[in-house]
PDB file of N, CA, C and O in Angstrom:
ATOM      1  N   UNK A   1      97.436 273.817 122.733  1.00  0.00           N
ATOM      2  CA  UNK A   1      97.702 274.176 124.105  1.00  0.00           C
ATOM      3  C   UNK A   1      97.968 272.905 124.923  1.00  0.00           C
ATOM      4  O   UNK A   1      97.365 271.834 124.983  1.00  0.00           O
ATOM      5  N   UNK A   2      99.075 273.377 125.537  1.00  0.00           N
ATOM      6  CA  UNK A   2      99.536 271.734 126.309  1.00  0.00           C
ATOM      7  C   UNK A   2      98.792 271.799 127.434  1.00  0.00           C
ATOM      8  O   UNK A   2      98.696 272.891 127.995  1.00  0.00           O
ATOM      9  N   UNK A   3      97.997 270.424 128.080  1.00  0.00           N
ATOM     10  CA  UNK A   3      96.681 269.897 129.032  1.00  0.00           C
ATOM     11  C   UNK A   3      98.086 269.562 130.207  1.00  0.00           C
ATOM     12  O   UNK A   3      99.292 269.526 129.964  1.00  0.00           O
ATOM     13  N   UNK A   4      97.353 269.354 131.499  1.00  0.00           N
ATOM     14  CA  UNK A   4      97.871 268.784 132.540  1.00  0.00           C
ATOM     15  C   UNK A   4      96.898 267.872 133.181  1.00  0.00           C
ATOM     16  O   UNK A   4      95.668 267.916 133.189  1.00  0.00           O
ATOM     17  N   UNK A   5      97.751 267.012 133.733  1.00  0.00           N
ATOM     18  CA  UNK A   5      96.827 266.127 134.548  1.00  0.00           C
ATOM     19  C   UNK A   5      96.032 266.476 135.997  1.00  0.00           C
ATOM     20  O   UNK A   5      96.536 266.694 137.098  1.00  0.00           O
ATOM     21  N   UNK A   6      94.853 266.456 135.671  1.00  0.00           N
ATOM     22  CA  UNK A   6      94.259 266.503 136.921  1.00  0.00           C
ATOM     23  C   UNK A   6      94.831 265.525 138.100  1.00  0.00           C
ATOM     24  O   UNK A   6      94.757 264.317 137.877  1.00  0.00           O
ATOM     25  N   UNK A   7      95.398 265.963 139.343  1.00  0.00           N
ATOM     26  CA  UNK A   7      95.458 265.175 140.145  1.00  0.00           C
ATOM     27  C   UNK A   7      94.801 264.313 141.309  1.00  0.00           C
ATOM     28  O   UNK A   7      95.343 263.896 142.333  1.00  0.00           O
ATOM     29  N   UNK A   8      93.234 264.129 140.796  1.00  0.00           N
ATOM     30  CA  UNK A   8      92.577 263.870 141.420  1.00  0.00           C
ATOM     31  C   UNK A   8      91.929 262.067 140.299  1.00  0.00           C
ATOM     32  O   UNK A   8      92.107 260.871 140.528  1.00  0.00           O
ATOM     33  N   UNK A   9      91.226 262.782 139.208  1.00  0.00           N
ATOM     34  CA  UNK A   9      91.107 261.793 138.338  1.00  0.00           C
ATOM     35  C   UNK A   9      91.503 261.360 137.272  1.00  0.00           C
ATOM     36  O   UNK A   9      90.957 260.495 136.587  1.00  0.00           O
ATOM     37  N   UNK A  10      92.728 262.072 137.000  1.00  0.00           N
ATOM     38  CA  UNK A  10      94.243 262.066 136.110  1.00  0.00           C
ATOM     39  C   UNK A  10      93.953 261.735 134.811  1.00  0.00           C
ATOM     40  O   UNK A  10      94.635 261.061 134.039  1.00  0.00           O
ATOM     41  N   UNK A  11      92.338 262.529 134.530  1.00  0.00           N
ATOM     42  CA  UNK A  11      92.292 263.379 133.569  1.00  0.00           C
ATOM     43  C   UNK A  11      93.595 264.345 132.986  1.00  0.00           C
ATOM     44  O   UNK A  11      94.408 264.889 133.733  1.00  0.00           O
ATOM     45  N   UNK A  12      93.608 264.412 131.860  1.00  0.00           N
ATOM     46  CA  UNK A  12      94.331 265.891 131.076  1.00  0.00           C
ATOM     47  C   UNK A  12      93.699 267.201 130.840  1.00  0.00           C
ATOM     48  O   UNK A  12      93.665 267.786 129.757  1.00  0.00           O
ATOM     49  N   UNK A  13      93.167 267.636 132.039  1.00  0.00           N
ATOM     50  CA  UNK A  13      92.206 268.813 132.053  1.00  0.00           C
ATOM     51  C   UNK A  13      92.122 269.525 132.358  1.00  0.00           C
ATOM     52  O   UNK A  13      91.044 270.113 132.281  1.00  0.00           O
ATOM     53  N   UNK A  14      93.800 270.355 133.296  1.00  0.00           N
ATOM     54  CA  UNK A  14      94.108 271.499 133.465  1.00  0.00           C
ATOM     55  C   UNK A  14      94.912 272.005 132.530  1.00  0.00           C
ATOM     56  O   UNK A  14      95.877 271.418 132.041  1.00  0.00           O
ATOM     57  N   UNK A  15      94.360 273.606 132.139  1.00  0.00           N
ATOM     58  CA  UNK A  15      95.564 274.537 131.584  1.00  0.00           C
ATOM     59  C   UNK A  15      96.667 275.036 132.133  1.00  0.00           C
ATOM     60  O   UNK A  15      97.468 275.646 131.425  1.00  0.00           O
ATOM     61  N   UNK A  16      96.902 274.840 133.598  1.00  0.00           N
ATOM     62  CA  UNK A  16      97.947 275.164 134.450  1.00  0.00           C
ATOM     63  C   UNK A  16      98.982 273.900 134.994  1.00  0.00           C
ATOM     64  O   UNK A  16      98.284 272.908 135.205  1.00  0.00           O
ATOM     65  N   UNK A  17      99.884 273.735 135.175  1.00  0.00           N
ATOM     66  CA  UNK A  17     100.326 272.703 135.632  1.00  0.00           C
ATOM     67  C   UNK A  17      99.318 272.530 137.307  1.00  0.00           C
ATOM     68  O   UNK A  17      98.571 273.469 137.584  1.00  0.00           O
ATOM     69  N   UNK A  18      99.360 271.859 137.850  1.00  0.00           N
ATOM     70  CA  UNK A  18      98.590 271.929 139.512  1.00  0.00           C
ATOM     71  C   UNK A  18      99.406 272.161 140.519  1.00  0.00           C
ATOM     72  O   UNK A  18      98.968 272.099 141.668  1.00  0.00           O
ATOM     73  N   UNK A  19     100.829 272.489 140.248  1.00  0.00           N
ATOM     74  CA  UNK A  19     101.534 272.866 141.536  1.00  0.00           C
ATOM     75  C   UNK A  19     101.669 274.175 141.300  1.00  0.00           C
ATOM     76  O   UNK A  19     102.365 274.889 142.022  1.00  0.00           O
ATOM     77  N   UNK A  20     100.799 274.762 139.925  1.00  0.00           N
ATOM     78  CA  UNK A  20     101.422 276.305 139.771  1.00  0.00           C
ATOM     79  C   UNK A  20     100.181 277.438 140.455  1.00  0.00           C
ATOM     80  O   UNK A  20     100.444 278.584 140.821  1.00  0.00           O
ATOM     81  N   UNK A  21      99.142 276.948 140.496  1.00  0.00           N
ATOM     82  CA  UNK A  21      97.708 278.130 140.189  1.00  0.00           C
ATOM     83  C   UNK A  21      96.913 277.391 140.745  1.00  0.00           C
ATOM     84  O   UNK A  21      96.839 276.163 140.697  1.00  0.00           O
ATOM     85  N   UNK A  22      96.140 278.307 141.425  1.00  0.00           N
ATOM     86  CA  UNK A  22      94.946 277.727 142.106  1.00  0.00           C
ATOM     87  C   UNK A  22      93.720 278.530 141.253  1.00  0.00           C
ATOM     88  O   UNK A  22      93.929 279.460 140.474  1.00  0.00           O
ATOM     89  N   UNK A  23      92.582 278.039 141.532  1.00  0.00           N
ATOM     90  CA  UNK A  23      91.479 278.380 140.908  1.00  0.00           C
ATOM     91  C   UNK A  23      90.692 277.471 139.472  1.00  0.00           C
ATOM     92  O   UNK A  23      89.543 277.553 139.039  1.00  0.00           O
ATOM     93  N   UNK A  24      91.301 277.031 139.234  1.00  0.00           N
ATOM     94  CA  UNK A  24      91.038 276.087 138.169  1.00  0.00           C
ATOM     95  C   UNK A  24      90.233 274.242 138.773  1.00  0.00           C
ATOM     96  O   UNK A  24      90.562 273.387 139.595  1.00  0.00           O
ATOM     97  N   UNK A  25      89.190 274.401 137.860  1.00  0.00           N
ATOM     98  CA  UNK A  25      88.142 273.401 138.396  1.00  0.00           C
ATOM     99  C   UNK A  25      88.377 272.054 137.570  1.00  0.00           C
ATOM    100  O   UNK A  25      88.767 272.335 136.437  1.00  0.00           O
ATOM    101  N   UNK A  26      88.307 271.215 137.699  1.00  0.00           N
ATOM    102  CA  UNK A  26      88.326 269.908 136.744  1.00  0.00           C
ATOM    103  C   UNK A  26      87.050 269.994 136.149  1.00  0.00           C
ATOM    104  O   UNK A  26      86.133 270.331 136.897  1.00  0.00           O
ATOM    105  N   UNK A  27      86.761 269.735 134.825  1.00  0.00           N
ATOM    106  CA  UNK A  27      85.048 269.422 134.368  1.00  0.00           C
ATOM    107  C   UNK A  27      84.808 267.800 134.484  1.00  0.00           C
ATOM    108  O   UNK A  27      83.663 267.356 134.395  1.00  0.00           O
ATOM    109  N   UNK A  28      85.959 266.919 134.689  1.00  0.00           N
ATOM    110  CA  UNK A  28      85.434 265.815 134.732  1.00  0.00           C
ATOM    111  C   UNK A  28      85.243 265.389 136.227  1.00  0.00           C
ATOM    112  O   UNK A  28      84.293 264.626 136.401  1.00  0.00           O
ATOM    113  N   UNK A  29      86.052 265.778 137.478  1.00  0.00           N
ATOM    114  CA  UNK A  29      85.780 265.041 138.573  1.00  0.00           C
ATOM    115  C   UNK A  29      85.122 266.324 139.994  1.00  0.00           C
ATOM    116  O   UNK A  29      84.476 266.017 140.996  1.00  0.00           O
ATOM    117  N   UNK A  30      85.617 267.817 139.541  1.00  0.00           N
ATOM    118  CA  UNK A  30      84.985 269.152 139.590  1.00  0.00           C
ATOM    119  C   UNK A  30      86.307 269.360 141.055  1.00  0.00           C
ATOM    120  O   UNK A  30      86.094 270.233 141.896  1.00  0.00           O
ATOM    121  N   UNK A  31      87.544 268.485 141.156  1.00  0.00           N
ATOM    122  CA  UNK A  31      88.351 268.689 141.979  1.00  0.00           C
ATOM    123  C   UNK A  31      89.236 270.295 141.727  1.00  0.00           C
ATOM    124  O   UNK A  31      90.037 270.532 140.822  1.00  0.00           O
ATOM    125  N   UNK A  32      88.886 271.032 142.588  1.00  0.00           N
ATOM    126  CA  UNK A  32      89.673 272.394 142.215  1.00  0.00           C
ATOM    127  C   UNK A  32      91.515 272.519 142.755  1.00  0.00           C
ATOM    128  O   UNK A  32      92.000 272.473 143.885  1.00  0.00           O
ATOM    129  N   UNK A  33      92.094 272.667 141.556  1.00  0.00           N
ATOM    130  CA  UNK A  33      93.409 272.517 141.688  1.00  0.00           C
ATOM    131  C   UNK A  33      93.771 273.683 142.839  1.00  0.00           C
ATOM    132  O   UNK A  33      93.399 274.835 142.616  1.00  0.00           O
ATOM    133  N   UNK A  34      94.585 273.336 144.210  1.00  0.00           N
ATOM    134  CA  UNK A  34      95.062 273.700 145.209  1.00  0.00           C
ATOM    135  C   UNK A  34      96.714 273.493 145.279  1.00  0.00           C
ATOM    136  O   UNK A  34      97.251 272.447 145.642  1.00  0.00           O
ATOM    137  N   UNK A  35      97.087 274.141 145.052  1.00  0.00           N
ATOM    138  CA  UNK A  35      98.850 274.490 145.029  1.00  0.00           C
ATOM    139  C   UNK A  35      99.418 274.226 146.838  1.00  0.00           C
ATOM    140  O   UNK A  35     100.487 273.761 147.233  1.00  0.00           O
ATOM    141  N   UNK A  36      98.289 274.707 147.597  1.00  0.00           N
ATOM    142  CA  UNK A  36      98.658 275.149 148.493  1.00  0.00           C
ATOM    143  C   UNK A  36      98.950 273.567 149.805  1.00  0.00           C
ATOM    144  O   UNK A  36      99.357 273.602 150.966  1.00  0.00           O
ATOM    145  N   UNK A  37      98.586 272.545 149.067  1.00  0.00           N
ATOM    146  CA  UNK A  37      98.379 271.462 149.766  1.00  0.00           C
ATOM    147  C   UNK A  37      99.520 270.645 150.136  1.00  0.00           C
ATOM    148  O   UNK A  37      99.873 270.130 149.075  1.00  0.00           O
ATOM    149  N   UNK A  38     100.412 270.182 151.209  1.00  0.00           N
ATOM    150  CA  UNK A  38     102.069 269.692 150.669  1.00  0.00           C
ATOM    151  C   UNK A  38     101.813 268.119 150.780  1.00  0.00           C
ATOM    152  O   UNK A  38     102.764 267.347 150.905  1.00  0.00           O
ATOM    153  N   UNK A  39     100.392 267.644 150.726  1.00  0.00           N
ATOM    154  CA  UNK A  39     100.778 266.230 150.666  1.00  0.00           C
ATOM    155  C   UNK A  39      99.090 265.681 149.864  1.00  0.00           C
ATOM    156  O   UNK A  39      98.224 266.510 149.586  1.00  0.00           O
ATOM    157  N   UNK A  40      98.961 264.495 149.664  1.00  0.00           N
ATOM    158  CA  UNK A  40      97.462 264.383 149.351  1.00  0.00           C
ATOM    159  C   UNK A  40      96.660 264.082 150.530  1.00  0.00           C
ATOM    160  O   UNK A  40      95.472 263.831 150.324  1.00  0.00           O
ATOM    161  N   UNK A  41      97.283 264.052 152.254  1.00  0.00           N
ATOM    162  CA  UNK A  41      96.786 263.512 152.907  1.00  0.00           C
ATOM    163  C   UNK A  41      96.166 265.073 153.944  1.00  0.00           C
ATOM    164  O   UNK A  41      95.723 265.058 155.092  1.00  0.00           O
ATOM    165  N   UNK A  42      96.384 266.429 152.896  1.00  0.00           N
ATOM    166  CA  UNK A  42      96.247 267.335 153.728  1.00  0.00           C
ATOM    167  C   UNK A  42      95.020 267.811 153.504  1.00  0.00           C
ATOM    168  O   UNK A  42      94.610 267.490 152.389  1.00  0.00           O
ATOM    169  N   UNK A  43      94.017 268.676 154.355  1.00  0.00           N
ATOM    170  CA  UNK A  43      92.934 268.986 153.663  1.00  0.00           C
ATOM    171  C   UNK A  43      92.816 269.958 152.770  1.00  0.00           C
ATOM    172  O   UNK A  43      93.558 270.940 152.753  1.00  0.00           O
ATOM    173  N   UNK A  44      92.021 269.786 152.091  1.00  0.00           N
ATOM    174  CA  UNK A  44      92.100 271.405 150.941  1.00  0.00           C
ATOM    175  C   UNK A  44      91.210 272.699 151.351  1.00  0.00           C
ATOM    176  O   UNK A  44      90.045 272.518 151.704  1.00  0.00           O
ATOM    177  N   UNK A  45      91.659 273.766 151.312  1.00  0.00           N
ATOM    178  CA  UNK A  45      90.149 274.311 152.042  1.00  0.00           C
ATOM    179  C   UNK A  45      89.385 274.549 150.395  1.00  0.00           C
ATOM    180  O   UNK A  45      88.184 274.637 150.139  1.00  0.00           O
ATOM    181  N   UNK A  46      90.287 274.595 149.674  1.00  0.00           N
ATOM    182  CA  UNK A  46      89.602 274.985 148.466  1.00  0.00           C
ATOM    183  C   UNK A  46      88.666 273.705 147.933  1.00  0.00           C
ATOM    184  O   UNK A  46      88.114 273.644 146.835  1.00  0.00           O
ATOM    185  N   UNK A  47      88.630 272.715 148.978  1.00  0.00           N
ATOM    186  CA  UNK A  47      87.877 271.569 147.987  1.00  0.00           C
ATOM    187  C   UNK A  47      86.691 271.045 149.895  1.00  0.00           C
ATOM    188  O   UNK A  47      86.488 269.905 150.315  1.00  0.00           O
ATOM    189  N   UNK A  48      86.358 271.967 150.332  1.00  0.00           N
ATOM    190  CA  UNK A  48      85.455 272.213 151.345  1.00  0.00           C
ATOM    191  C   UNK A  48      86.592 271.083 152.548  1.00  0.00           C
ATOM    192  O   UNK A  48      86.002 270.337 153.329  1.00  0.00           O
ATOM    193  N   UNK A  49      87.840 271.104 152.540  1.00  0.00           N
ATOM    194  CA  UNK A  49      88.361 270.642 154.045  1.00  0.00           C
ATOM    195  C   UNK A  49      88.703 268.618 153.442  1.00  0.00           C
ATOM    196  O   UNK A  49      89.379 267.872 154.151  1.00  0.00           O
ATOM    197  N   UNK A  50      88.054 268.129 152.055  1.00  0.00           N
ATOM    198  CA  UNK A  50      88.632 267.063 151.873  1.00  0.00           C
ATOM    199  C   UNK A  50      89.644 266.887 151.807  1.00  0.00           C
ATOM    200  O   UNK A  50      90.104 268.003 152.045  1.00  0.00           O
ATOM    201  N   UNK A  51      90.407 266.285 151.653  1.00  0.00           N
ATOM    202  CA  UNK A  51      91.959 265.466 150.922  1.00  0.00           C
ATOM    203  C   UNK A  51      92.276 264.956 149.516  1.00  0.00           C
ATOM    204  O   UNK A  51      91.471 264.036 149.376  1.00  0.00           O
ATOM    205  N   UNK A  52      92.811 265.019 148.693  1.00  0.00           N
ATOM    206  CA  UNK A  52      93.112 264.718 147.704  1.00  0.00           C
ATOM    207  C   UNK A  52      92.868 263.002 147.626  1.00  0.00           C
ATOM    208  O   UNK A  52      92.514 262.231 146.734  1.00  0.00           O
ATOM    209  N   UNK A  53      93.134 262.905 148.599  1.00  0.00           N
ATOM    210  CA  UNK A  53      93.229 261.054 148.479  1.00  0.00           C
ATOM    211  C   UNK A  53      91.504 260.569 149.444  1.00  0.00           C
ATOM    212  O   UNK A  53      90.955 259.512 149.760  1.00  0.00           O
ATOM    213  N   UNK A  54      91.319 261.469 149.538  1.00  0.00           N
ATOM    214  CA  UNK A  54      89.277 261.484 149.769  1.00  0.00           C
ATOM    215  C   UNK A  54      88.707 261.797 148.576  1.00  0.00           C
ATOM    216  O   UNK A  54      87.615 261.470 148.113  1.00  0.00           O
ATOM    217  N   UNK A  55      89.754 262.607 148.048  1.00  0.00           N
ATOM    218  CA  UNK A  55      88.729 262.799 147.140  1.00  0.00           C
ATOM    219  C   UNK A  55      88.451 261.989 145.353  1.00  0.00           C
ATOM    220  O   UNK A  55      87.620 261.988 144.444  1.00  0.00           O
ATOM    221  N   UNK A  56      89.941 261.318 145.756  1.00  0.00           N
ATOM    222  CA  UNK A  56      90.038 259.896 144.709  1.00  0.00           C
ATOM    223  C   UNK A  56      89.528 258.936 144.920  1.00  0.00           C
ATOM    224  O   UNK A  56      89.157 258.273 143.952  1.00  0.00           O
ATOM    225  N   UNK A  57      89.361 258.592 145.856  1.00  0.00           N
ATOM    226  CA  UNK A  57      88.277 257.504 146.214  1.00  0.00           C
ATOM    227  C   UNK A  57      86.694 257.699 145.877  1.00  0.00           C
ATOM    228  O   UNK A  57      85.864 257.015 145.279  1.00  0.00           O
ATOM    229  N   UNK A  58      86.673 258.812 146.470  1.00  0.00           N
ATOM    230  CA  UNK A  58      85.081 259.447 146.367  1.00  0.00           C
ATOM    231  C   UNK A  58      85.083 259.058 144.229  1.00  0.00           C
ATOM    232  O   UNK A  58      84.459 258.289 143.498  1.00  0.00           O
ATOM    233  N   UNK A  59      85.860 259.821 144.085  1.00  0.00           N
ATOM    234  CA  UNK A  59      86.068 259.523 141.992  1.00  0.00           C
ATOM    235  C   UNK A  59      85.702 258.628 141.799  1.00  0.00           C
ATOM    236  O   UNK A  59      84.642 258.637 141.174  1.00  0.00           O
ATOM    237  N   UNK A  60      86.119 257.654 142.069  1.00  0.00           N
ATOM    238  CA  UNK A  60      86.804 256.005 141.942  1.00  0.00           C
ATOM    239  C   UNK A  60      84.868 255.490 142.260  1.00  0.00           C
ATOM    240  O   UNK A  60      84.104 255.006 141.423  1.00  0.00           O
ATOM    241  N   UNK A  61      84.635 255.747 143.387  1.00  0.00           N
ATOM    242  CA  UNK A  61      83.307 255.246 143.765  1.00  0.00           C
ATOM    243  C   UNK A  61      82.150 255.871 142.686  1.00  0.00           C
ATOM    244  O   UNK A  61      81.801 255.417 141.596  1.00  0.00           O
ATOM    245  N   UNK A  62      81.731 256.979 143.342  1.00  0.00           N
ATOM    246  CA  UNK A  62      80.755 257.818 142.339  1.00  0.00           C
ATOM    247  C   UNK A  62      80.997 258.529 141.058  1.00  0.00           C
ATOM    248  O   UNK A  62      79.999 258.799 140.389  1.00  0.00           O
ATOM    249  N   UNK A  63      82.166 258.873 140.610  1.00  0.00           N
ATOM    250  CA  UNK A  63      82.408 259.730 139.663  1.00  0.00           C
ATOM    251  C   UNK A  63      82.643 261.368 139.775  1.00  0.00           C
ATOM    252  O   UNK A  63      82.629 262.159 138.832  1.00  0.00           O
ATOM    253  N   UNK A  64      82.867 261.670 141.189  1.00  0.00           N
ATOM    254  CA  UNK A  64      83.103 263.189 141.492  1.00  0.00           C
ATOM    255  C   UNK A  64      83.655 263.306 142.368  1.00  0.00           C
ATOM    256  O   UNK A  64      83.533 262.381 143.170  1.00  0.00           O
ATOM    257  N   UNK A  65      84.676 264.590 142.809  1.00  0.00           N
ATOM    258  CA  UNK A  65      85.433 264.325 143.810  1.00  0.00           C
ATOM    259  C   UNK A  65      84.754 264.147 145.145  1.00  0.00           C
ATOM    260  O   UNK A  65      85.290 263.709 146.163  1.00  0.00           O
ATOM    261  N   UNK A  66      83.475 264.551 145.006  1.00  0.00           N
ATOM    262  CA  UNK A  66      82.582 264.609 146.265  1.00  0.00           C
ATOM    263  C   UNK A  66      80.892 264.369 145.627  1.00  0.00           C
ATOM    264  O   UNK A  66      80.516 264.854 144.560  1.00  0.00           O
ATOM    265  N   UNK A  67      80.353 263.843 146.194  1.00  0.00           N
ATOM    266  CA  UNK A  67      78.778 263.500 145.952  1.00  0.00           C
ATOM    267  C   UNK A  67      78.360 264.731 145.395  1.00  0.00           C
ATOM    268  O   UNK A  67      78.065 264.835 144.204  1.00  0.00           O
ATOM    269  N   UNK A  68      78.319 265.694 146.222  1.00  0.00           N
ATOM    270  CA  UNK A  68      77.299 267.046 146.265  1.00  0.00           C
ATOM    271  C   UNK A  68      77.947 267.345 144.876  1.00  0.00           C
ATOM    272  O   UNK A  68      77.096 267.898 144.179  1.00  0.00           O
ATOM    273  N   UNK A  69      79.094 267.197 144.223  1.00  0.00           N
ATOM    274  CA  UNK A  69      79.387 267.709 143.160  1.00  0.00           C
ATOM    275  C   UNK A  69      78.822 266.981 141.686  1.00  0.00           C
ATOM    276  O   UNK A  69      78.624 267.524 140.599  1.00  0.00           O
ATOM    277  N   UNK A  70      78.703 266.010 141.959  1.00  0.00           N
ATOM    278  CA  UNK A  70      77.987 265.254 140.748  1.00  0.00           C
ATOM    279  C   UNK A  70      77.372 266.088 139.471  1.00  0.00           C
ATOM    280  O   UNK A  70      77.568 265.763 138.300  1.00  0.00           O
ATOM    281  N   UNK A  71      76.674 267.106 139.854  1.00  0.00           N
ATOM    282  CA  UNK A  71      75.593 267.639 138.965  1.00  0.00           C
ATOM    283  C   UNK A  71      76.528 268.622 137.718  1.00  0.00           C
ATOM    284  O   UNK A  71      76.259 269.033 136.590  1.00  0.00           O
ATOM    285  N   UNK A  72      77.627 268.704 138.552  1.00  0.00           N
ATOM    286  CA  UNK A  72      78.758 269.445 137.677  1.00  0.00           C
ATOM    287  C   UNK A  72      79.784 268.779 136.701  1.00  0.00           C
ATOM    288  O   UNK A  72      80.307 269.298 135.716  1.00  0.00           O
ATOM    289  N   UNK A  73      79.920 267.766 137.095  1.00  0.00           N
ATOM    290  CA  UNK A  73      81.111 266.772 136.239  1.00  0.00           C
ATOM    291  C   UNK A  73      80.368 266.324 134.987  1.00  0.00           C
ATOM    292  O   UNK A  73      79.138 266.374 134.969  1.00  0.00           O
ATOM    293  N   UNK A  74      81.304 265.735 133.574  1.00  0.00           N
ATOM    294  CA  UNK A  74      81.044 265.560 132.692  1.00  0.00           C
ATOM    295  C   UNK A  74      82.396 264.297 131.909  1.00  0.00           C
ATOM    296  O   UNK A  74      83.619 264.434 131.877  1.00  0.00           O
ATOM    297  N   UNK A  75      81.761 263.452 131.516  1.00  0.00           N
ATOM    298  CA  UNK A  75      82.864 262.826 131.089  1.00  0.00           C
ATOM    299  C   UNK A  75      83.929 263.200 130.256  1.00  0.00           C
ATOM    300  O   UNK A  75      83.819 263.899 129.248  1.00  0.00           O
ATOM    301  N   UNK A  76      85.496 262.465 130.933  1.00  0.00           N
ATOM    302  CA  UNK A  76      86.140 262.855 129.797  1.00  0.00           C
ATOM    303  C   UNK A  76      86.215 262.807 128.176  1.00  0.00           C
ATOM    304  O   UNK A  76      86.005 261.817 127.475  1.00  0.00           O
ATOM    305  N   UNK A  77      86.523 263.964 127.797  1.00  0.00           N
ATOM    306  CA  UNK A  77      86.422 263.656 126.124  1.00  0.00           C
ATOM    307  C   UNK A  77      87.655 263.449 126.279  1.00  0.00           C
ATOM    308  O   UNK A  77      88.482 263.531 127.187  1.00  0.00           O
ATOM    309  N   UNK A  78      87.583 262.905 124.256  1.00  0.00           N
ATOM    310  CA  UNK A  78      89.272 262.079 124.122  1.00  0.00           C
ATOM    311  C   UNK A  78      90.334 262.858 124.294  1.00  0.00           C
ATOM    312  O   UNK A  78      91.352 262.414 124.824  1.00  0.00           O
ATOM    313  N   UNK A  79      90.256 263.841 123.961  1.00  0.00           N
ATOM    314  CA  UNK A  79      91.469 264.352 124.157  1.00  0.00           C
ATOM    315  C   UNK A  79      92.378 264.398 125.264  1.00  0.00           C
ATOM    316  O   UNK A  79      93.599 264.549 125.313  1.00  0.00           O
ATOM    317  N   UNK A  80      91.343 264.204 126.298  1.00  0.00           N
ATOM    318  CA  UNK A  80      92.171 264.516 127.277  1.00  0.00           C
ATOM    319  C   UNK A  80      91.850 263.259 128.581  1.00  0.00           C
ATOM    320  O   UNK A  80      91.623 263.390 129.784  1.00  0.00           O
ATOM    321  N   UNK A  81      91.947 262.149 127.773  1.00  0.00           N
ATOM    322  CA  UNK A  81      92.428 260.412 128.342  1.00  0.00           C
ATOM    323  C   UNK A  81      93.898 260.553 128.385  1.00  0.00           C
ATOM    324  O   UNK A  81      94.423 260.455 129.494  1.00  0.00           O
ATOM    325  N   UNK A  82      94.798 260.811 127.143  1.00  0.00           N
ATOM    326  CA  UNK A  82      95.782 260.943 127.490  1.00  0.00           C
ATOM    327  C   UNK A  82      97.085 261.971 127.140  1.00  0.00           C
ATOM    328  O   UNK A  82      96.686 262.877 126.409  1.00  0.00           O
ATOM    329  N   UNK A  83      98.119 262.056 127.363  1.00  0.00           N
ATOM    330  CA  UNK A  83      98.993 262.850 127.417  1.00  0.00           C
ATOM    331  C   UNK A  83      99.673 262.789 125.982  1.00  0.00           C
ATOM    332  O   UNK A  83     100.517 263.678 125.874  1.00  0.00           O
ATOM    333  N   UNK A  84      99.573 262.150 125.072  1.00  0.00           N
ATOM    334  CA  UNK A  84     100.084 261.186 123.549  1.00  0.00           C
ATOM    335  C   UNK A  84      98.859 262.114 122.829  1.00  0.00           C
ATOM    336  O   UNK A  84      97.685 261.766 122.953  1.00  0.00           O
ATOM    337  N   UNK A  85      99.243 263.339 122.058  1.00  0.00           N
ATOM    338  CA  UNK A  85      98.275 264.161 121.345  1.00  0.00           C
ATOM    339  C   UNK A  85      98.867 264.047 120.113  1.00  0.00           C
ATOM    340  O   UNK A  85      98.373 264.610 119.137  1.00  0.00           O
TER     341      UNK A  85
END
């Protein structure tokens, strides 16, 4: 099954592309893919009103798209570091 990149911690960890379907959660950074967003600077409501580019930083710092989410994320396994399967 072909992976997509999460666009948050660009993980390979959606089954949907992310401009197609909403509802789908990342397990590594717990960013929920939002279709509905037209830029990274917009808020998501599906990701409680952050930004895509809040919520890469937040990654980048702690490891989740948001603090409160921590308890949910899990590191990436190999498979899905990269796009070369």
């Amino acid at each position: 099954m072909k992976k997509y990149q999460c666009p948050c911690c660009g993980y390979f960890t959606y089954n949907v592309s992310p401009g197609e379907d909403c509802g789908y959660i990342c397990p590594v950074c717990f960013w929920e893919n939002d279709p509905f967003i037209a830029s990274d600077d917009e808020p998501s409501d599906s990701n409680h009103g952050i930004t895509l580019n809040e919520a890469k930083f937040n990654y980048l710092r702690f490891g989740a798209c948001e603090e409160g989410m921590l308890r949910y994320v899990r590191p990436p396994q190999n498979d899905e570091k990269s796009a070369l399967r």
